[in-house]
N, C-alpha and C positions, 0 to 999 in steps of 0.2 A: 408526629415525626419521631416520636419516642427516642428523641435525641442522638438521632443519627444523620448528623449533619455533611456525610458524605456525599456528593454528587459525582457522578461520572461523566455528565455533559453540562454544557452552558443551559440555561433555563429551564433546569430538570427541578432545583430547589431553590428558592428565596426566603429572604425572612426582611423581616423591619419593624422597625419600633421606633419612637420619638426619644429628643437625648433635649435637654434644657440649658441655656447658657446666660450667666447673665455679667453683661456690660454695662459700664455708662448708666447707670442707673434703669436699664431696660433689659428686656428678657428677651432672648433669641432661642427658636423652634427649629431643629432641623430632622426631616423624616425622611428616612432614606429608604430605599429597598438594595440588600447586598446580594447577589447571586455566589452560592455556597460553593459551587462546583469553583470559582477561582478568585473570591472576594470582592469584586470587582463592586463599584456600585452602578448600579443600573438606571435606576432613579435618584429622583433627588427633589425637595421644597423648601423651602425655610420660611419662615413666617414669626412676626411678633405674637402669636398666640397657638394653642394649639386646639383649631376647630379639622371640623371634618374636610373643610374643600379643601386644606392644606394635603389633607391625605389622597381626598380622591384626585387632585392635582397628579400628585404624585405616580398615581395608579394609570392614569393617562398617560404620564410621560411613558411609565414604563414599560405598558402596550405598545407604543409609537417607536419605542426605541427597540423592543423586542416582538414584532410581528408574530412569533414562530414560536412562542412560549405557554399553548395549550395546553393543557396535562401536567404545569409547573403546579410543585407544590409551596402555596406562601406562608411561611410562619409567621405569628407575633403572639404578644404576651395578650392577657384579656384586658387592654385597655377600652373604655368605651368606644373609639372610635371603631379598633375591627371587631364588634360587638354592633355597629349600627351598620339598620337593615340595608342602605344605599351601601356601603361598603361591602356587605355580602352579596350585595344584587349585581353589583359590578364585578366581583370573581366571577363569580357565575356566567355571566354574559361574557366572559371572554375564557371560559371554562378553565378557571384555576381554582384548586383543590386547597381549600382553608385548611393550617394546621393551629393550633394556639398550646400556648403552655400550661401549663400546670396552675391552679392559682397560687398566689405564693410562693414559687420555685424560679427563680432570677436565671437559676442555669440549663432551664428548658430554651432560653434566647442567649446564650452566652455567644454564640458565633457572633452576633450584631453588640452585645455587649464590647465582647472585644475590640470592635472594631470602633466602636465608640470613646472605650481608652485609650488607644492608638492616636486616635484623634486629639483626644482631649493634653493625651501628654506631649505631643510632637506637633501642636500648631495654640494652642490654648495657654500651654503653660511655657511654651520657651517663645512664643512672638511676642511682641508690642505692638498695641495698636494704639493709633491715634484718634478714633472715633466708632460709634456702632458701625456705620458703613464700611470703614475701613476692613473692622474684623469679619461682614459678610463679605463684603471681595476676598481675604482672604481665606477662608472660610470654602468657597468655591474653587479659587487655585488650589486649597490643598486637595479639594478629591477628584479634581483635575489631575493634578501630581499624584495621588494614592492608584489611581487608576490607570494611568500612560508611563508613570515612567519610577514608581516606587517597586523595587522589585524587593521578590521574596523566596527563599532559599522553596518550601514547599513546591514553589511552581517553575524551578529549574532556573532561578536567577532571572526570571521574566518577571515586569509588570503584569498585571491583572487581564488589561487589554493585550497587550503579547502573546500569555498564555493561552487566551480566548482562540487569538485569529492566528496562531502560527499551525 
């Protein structure tokens, strides 16, 4: 992708990567796929651990949810999991163009970086929760909210999904 995270339509480019949280004395996993062209998140998993069906969970939603996204190209960093063959055999089978970053270069994924501080400072560090499940419930209303109804000046003061379907 050589770090041109520019998109001109919906499902033209994606990235994802796994972000780590820990609660309550336990570890929370969420893997998301962000589509570049408006932020938006596409997919979605969370998981107490971070194995592969968490990912290819993910890869399924994101087919189901986007029919029409052939010829998308998916970024991620070289974590094992989009390194393992089931994970490439499944772009493939739905004709998506693997990109990965750089080894050792954090800002070859910074679009999902970002969006993972976002996250982390505006639902992690200013809520309270009262137990792990609570913070996955919340956790999924925020990118519910990140997605329907947070807007952002780049996309003309629309949410993600607005800017998509208007």
């Amino acid at each position: 992708m050589k770090r041109n995270f520019t998109a001109t339509k919906p499902d033209q480019k994606w990235t994802t990567d796994i972000t780590e949280f820990h609660l309550f004395g336990r570890k929370v996993y969420l893997s998301p796929i962000l589509d570049m062209y408006n932020g938006e998140i596409v997919s979605y998993e969370i998981s107490e651990r971070p194995v592969l069906t968490q990912v290819l969970s993910m890869l399924d939603k994101a087919f189901k949810n986007r029919p029409h996204s052939k010829g998308c190209i998916l970024h991620s960093d070289q974590g094992w999991q989009y390194q393992h063959s089931s994970y490439q055999e499944t772009l493939k089978n739905h004709a998506i163009i693997q990109s990965m970053s750089r080894k050792g270069n954090c800002l070859d994924n910074s679009v999902m970086e970002n969006f993972f501080g976002l996250l982390k400072s505006e639902l992690l560090y200013l809520e309270e929760f009262t137990s792990y499940e609570d913070f996955i419930n919340k956790l999924r209303d925020y990118i519910d909210y990140y997605n329907t109804k947070r807007i952002k000046l780049k996309l003309k003061g629309m949410s993600p999904v607005e800017y998509r379907t208007h």
